[in-house]
N, C-alpha and C positions, 0 to 999 in steps of 0.2 A: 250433340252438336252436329250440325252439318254445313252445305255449301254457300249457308245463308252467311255465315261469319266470314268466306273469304273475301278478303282486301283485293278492292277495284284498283289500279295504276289511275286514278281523277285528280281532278286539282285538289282537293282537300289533303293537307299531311297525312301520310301513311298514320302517325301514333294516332290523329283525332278520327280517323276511320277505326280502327283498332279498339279502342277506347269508348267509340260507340256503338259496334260493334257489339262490346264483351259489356255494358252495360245494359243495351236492348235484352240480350239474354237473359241478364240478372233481373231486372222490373217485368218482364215477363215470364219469369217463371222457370225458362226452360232450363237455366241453369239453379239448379235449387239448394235454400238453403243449407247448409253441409257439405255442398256438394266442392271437393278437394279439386283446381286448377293446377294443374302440370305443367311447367313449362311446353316440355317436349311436344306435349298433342297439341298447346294453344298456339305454340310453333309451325308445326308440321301444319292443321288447322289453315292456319290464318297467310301464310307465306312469309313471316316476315321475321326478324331478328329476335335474339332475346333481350339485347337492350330496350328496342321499340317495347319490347312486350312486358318488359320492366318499369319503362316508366309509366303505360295506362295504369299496370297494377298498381303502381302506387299513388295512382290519382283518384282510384277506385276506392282503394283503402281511405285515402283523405275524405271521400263521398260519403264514406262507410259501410259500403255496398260489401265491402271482404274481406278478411281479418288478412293478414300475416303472421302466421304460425312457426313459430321456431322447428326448425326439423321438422316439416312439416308440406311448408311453403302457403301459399295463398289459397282459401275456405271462404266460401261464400256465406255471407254472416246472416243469425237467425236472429232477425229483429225481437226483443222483449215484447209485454208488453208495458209493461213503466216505460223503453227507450219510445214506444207507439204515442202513450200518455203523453210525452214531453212532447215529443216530435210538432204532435198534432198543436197544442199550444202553438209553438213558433209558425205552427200553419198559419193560427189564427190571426196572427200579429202581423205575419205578412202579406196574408192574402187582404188582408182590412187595410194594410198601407196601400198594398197596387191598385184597388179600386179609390183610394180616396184620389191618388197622383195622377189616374184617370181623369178622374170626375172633376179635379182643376183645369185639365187642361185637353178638353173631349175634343180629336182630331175626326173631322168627318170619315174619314175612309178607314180610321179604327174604328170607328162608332160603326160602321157598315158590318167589318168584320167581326164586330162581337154582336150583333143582330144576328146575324148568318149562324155562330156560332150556338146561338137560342136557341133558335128555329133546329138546331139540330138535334140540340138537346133534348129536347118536347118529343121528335119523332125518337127517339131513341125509347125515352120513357114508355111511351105510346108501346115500340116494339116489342120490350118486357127483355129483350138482351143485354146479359150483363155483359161483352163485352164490348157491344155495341155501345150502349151507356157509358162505360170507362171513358173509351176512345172519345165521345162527345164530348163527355166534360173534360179533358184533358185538351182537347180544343177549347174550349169557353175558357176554359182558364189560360192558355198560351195567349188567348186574344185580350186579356184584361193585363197579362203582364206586359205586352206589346204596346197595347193602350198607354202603359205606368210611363214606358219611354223610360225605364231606369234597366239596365244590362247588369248593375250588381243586385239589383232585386231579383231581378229573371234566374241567375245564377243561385242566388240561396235559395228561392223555388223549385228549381229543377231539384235541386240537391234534397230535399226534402222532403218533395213528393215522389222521387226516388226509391227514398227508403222505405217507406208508408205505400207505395204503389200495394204489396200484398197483403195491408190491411183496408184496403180501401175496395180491394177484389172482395175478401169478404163481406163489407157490410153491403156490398151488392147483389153478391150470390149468396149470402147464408139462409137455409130454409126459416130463420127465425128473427130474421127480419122484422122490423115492425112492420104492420098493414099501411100507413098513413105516409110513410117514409118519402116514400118516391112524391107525391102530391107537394109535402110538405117541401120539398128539397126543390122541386120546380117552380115552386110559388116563391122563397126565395132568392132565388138565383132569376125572376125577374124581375123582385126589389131592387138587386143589384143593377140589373140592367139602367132600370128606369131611374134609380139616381144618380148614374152614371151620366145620361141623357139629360138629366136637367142640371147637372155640374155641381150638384150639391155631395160635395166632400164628405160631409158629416154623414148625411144619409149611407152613402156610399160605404164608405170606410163600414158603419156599425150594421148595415145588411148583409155584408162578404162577411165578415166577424162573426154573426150571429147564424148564419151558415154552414160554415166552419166548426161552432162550436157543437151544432147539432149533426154535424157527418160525424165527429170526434165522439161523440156519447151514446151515436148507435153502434160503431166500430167497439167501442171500449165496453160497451153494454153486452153484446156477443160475444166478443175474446175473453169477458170473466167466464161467462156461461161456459166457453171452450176447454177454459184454463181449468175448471171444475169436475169437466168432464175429457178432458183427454185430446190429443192431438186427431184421435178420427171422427172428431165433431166438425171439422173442419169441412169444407166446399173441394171440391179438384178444380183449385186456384189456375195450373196451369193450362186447363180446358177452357178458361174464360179469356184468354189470349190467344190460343194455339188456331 
């Protein structure tokens, strides 16, 4: 860890600095699975109390970003892949809600923003960077939950693709990748767009869904491969961040 975690004096509450903070770290990597949180350094670290820094941890825990370990204290938790399997399901359910809640009720200058948001996408693909890529689509998607106009949607999204953030680095960086991957994934993601644009629900909803399903079946289609052969089949996940 370094100077990147210390707490600004801004308007935002010290614990929601703290807390996002200590979750940027966890989705990107630098703090890594297993890896054992101490009060004392995330104290010294960050400037601030141990209550503040009690209760992120336990909002992190409720994320499931970190176990609480008896005698032990707070461990950064190593996603399954069954907890991946499920995960991704409830992706799919509700990334297919935020585009259909869009698509009812398409707000021009969302509709702008998730254009914009395409358009990034496309050059990202183009660029062949996986972290480049992430970062895109993690904008296309903020712009479709913004579109939804629902804040307890956004909330169970963040929280979700939280946890799946480091299966989702692999099915971008793993050498064994399908070939079609990238084509296929930008050709639906502007299904999605396009029936977002024409306000059609149904389309909408079942393009995000169908999206979804196929990011979830190449991730799960490499982690058996992984799972078969051992944790050094993996990508250096936190190089695609850093």
């Amino acid at each position: 860890m370094d100077d990147r975690l210390t707490v600004k004096r801004a308007a935002a509450p010290i614990r929601e600095q703290v807390l996002q903070n200590l979750r940027t770290e966890i989705i990107e990597g630098r703090l890594a699975p297993g890896r054992r949180l101490t009060e004392r350094e995330l104290t010294e670290m960050l400037g601030v109390s141990r209550t503040v820094l009690r209760e992120s941890l336990r909002q992190l825990e409720s994320e499931g970003l970190i176990s609480l370990i008896p005698n032990k204290g707070p461990v950064v938790r190593a996603l399954t892949v069954e907890e991946a399997r499920e995960l991704y399901r409830i992706r799919e359910t509700l990334e297919g809600l935020g585009a259909r809640l869009f698509a009812e009720r398409p707000d021009p200058a969302h509709l702008a923003l998730l254009e914009d948001a395409f358009a990034e996408v496309e050059r990202a693909y183009r660029g062949g960077d996986p972290r480049t890529i992430l970062l895109a689509k993690n904008a296309f998607y903020d712009a479709i939950h913004t579109g939804a106009g629902s804040n307890t949607l956004s909330k169970m999204l963040s929280t979700v693709l939280a946890q799946i953030w480091r299966w989702r680095a692999v099915g971008l960086a793993h050498p064994r990748r399908s070939a079609g991957r990238s084509s296929e994934s930008v050709a639906k993601l502007r299904e999605v767009v396009e029936a977002i644009k024409s306000g059609n629900g149904d389309r909408a909803e079942q393009a995000a869904r169908t999206e979804a399903r196929l990011a979830a079946a190449e991730v799960l289609r490499i982690l058996d491969e992984v799972e078969s052969k051992g944790k050094d089949a993996l990508p250096d996940l936190q190089a695609i961040q850093a």
